[in-house]
C-alpha positions as CSV (number, residue, x, y, z in Angstrom):
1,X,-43.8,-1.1,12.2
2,X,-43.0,-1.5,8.7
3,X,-39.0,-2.0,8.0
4,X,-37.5,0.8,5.4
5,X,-35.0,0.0,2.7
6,X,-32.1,1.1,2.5
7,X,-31.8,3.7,-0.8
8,X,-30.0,2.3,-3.5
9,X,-27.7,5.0,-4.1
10,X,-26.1,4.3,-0.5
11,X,-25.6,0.8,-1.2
12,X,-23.9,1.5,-4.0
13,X,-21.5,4.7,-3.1
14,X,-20.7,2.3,-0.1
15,X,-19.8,-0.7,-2.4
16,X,-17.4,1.6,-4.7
17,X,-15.7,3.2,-0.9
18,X,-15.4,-0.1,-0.2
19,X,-13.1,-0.5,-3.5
20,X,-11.6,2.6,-3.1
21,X,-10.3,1.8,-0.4
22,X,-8.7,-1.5,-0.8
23,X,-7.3,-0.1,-3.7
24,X,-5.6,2.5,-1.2
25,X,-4.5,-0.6,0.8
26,X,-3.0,-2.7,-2.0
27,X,-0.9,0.5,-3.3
28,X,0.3,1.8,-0.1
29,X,1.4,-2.1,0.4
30,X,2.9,-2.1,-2.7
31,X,4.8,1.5,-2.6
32,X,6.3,-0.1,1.7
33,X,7.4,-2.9,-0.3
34,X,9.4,-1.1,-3.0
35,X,10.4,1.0,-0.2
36,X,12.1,-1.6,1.8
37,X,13.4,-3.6,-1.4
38,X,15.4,0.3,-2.1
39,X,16.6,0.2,1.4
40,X,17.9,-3.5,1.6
41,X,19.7,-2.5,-2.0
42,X,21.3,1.0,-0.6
43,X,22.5,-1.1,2.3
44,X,24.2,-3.6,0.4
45,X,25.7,-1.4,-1.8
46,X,26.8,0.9,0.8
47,X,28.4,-2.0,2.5
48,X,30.3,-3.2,-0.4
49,X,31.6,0.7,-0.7
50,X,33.4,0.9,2.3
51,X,34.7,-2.6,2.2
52,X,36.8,-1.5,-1.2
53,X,37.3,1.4,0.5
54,X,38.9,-0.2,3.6
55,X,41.1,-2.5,0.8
């Protein structure tokens, strides 16, 4: 039996998901990160709060 290629347009809409999606990745790592950088820097400034409010 003779093998059937693949149609072009396929190859290529799965090349572009392909970006798509580690562009999804790399943002949603990106937006954790600044999330957790916020949270470290509420922390710290919530702990310096009560300790000049506890002076």
């Amino acid at each position: 039996m003779l093998k059937r290629k693949r149609p072009k347009m396929l190859r290529k809409r799965r090349i572009m998901d392909v970006g798509a999606v580690r562009r999804r990745i790399k943002r949603n790592v990106a937006v954790m990160k600044l999330h957790r950088r916020q949270r470290n820097f509420q922390t710290i400034l919530h702990t310096e709060q009560q300790n000049e409010a506890a002076c």
